[in-house]
DRENVO-358959 format. One record per residue (C-alpha): residue number from 1; y, z, x. Coordinates in Angstrom, 3 decimals. Each point is the difference from the previous one (the first is absolute). Example, Ala and Ser with C-alpha at 12.3 -4.5 7.8 and 13.67 -1.06 7.14 Angstrom:
residues 2
+-----+----------+----------+----------+
:   i :       c2 :       c3 :       c1 :
+-----+----------+----------+----------+
:   1 :   -4.500 :    7.800 :   12.300 :
:   2 :    3.440 :   -0.660 :    1.370 :
+-----+----------+----------+----------+
END
This chain:
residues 187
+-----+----------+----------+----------+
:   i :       c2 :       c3 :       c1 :
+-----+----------+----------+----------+
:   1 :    0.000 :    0.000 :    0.000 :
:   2 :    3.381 :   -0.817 :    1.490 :
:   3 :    3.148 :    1.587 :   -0.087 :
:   4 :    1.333 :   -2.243 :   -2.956 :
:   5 :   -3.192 :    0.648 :   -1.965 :
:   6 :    0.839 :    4.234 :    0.496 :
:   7 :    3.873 :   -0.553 :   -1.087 :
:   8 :   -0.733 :   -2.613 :   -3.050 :
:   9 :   -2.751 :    3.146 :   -0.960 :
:  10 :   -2.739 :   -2.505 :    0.344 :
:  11 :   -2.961 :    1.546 :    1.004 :
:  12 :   -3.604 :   -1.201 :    1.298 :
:  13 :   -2.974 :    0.282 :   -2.966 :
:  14 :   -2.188 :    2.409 :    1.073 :
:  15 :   -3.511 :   -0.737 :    1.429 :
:  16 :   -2.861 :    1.046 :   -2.450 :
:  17 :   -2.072 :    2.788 :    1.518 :
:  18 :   -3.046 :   -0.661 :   -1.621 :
:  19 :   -1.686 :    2.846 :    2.056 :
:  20 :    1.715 :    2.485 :   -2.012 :
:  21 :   -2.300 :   -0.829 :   -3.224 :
:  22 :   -2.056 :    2.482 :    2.491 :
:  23 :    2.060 :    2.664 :   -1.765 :
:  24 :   -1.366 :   -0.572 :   -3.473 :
:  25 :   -2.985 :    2.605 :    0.512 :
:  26 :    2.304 :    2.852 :    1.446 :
:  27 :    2.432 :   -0.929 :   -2.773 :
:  28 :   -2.757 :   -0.179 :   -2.693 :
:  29 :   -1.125 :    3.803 :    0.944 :
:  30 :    3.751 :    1.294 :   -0.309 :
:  31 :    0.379 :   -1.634 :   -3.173 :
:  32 :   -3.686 :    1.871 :   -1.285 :
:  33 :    1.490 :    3.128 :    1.708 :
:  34 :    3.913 :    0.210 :   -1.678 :
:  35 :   -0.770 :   -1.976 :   -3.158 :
:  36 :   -3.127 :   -0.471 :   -0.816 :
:  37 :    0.041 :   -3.981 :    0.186 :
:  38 :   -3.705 :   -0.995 :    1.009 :
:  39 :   -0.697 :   -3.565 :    1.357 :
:  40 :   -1.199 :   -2.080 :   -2.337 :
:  41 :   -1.873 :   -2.522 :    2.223 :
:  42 :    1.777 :   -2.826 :   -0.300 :
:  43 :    2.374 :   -1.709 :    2.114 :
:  44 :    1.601 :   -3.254 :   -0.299 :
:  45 :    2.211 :   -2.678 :    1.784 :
:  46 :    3.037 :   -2.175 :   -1.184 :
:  47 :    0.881 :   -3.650 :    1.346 :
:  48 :    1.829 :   -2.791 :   -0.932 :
:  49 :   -2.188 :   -2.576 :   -1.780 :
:  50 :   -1.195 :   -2.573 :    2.590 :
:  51 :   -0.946 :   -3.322 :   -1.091 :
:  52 :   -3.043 :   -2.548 :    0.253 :
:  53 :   -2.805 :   -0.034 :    3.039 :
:  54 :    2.066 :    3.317 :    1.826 :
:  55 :   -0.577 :    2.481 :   -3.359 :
:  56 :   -3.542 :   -1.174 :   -0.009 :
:  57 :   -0.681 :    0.964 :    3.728 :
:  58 :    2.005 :    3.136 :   -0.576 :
:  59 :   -2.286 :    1.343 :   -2.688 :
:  60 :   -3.435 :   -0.725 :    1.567 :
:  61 :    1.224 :    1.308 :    3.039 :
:  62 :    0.786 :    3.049 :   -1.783 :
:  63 :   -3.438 :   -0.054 :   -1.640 :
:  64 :   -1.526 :   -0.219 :    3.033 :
:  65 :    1.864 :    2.447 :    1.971 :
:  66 :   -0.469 :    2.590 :   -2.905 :
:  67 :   -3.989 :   -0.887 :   -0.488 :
:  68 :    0.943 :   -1.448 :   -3.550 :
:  69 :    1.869 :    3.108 :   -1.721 :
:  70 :    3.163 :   -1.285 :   -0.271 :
:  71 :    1.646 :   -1.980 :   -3.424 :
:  72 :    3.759 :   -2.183 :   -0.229 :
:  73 :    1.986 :    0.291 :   -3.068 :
:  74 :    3.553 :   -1.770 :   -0.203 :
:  75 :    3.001 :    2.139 :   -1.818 :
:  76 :    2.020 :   -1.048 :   -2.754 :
:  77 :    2.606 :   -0.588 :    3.222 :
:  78 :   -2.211 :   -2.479 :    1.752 :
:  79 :   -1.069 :    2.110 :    2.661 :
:  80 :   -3.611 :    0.348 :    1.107 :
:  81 :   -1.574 :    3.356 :    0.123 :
:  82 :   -2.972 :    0.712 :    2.290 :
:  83 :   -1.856 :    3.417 :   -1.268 :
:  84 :   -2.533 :    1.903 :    1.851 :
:  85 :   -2.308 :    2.454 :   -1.660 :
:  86 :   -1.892 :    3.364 :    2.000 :
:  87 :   -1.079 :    3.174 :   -0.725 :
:  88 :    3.001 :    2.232 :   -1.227 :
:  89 :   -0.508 :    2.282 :    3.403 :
:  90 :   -0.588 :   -2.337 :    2.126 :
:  91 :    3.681 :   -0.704 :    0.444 :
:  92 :    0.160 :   -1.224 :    4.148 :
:  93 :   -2.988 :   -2.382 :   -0.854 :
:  94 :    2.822 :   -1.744 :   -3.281 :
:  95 :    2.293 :    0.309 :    2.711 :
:  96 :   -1.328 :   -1.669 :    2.387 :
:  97 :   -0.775 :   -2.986 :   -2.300 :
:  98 :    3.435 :   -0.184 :   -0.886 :
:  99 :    1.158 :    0.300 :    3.782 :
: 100 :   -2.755 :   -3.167 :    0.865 :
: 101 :    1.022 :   -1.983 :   -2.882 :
: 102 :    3.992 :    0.101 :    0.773 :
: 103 :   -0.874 :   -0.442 :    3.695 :
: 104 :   -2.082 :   -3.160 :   -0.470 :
: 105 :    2.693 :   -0.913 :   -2.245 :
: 106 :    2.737 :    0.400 :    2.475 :
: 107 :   -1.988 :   -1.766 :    2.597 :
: 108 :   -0.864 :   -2.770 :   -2.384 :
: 109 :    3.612 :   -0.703 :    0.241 :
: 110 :    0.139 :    1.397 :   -3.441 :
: 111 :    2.484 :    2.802 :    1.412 :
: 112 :    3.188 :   -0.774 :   -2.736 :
: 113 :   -1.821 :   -0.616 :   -2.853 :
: 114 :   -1.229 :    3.959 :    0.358 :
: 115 :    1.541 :    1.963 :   -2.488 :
: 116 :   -1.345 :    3.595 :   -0.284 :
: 117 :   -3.390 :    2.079 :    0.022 :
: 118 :   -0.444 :    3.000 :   -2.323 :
: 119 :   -2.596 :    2.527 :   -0.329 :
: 120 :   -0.735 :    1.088 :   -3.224 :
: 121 :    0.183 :    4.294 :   -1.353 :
: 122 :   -0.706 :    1.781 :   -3.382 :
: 123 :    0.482 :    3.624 :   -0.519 :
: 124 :   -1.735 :    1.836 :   -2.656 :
: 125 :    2.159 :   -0.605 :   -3.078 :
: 126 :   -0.444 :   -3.541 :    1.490 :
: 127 :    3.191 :   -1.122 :    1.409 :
: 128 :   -0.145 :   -3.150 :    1.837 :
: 129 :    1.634 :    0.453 :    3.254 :
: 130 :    0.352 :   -3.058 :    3.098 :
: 131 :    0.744 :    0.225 :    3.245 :
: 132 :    1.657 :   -3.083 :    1.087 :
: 133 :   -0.026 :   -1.419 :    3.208 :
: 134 :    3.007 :   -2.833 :    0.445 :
: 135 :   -1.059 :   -2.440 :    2.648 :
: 136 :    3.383 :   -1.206 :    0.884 :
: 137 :    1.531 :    3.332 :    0.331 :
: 138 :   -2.848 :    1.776 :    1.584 :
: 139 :    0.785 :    3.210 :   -2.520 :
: 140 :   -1.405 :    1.816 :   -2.854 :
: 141 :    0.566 :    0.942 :   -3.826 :
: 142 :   -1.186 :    1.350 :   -2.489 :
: 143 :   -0.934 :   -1.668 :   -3.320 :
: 144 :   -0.171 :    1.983 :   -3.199 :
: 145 :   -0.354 :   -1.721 :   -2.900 :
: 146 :   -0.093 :    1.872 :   -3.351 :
: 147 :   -3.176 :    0.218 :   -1.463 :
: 148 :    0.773 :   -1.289 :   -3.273 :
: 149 :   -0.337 :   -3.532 :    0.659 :
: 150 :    3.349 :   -0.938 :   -0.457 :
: 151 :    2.836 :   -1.456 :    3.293 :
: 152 :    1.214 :    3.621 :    1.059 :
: 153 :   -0.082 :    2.081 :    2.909 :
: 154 :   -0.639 :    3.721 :    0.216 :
: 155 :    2.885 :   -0.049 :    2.507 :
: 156 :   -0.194 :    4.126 :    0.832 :
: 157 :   -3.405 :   -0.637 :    0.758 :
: 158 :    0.492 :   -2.272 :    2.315 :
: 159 :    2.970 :    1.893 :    2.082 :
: 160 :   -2.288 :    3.037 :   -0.115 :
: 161 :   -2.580 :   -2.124 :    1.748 :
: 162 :    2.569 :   -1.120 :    2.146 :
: 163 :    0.485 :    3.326 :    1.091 :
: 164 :   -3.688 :    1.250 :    0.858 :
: 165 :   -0.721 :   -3.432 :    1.592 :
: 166 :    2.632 :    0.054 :    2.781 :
: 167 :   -1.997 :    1.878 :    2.794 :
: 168 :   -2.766 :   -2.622 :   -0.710 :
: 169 :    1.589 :   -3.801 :   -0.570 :
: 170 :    2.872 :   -1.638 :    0.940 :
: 171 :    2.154 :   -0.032 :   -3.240 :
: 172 :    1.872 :   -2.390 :   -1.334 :
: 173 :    3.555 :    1.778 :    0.221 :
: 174 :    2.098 :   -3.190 :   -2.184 :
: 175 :   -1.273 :    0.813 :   -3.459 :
: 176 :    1.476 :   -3.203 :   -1.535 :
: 177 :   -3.275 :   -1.365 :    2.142 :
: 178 :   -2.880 :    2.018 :   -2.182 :
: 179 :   -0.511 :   -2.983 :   -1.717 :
: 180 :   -2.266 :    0.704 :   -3.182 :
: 181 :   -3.493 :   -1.743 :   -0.074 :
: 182 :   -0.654 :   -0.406 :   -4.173 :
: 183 :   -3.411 :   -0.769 :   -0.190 :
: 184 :   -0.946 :   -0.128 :    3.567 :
: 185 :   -3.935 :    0.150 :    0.643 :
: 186 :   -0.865 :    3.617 :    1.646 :
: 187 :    2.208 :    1.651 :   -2.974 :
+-----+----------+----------+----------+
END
């Protein structure tokens, strides 16, 4: 970054560190521990659609990679959703899935079109509860959405998660970027 860039207040995107999906498990246990969130299992990852021969090679590489257990949905958005199922405690095995499918992704050349990874809670009056992983900021959020089906956010719940998370993730700090997921797979 030059010194224009720094007085203009342009700044350099940060790198995604997808290493620090690696926190999911410690995170996971902290969230048991303060609120009583348990994993649900499933974990899922959000790209921009990719058309013709490339999608193709993208899902049975995925397939393949993930011996089979893996399914693609597309969003009302357009956006193609990769979800991964496990056993709800076996949280660093989901994670690593997720971790191997963004990184063969990225080095597919597939880097942009990576949106987010989430990994999926419920507590026992069966609140859904993501965390969110955004690939181009290399942060995390929390994703609450009401359990009554409808478009709204249980927005205390989410700063309270905020709050017992910090230790463990690297938080998303500009909350204008918690960006709700309606309907994503893992929810």
């Amino acid at each position: 970054m030059g010194f224009l860039d720094a007085i203009l207040g342009r700044s350099k995107p940060v790198r995604p560190d997808l290493d620090q999906l690696f926190a999911l498990p410690s995170a996971a246990v902290t969230l048991q521990a303060a609120a009583g969130f348990t994993p649900t299992g499933v974990g899922s990852v959000c790209f921009a659609s990719v058309e013709g021969g490339a999608f193709s090679r993208i899902q049975e590489e995925a397939r393949s990679l993930l011996d089979g257990s893996v399914e693609f949905t597309q969003d009302g958005y357009g956006y193609t959703w990769l979800l991964v199922r496990h056993a709800p405690d076996d949280v660093a095995g989901l994670v690593n899935d997720l971790h191997a499918v963004n990184t063969s992704l990225e080095e597919a050349g597939f880097g942009p079109q990576l949106l987010c990874s989430l990994l999926g809670f419920r507590d026992d009056r069966q609140r859904p509860l993501a965390l969110v992983y955004l690939y181009k900021r290399g942060t995390f959020y929390p994703f609450a959405p009401k359990p009554d089906g409808g478009e709204q956010r249980d927005n205390p719940l989410e700063l309270q998660v905020r709050a017992m998370l910090g230790d463990d993730l690297t938080v998303e700090q500009d909350l204008a970027r918690w960006f709700p997921v309606w309907g994503a797979p893992g929810l």
